[in-house]
C-alpha angles and dihedrals in degrees: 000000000000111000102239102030111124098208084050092058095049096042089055087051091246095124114051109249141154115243118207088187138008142177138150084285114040149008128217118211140156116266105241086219104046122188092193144026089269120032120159142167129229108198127176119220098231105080108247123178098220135288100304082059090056114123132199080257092063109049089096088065089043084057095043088045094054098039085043089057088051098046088045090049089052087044093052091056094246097093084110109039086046143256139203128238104206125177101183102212121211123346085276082056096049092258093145085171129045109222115090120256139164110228104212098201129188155103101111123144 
């Protein structure tokens, strides 16, 4: 856990949020500023910088993450009309906080 990491803070439960899914290796919650109907984040629990930080050792979360995108979208009711799966990489890349998440985006009509 790094000390002033707010995903940190909310994986570890010290920050009150709603989890739409949990398990021993992510959490699901609902983005405060969202940018869609349905925008949530997918945030393992293991702090992670961002992709460029990604090791051999965590290419099992990058694939829950992912599969986990695709189960939450089905689950959210927009699986057929279609979603987007974004990681902003790098201020230049949008990422605003560093530790790495998965935005699951969709709804529109």
């Amino acid at each position: 856990m790094e000390k002033d990491c707010i995903f940190c803070k909310i994986v570890n439960g010290e920050t009150p949020t709603k989890f739409l899914f949990e398990n021993d290796t992510l959490v699901v919650f609902k983005d405060i500023n969202p940018e869609a109907p349905t925008h949530l984040l997918i945030v393992p629990r293991k702090h992670i910088r961002c992709i460029n930080n990604l090791t051999e050792e965590d290419r099992e979360i990058v694939s829950e993450i992912v599969m986990t995108g695709r189960d939450m979208a089905k689950k959210e009711g927009i699986s057929e009309s279609g979603f987007k799966l974004l990681f902003n990489v790098e201020k230049g890349g949008g990422q605003v906080i560093f530790h790495l998440h998965l935005h699951l985006l969709g709804g529109w009509e």
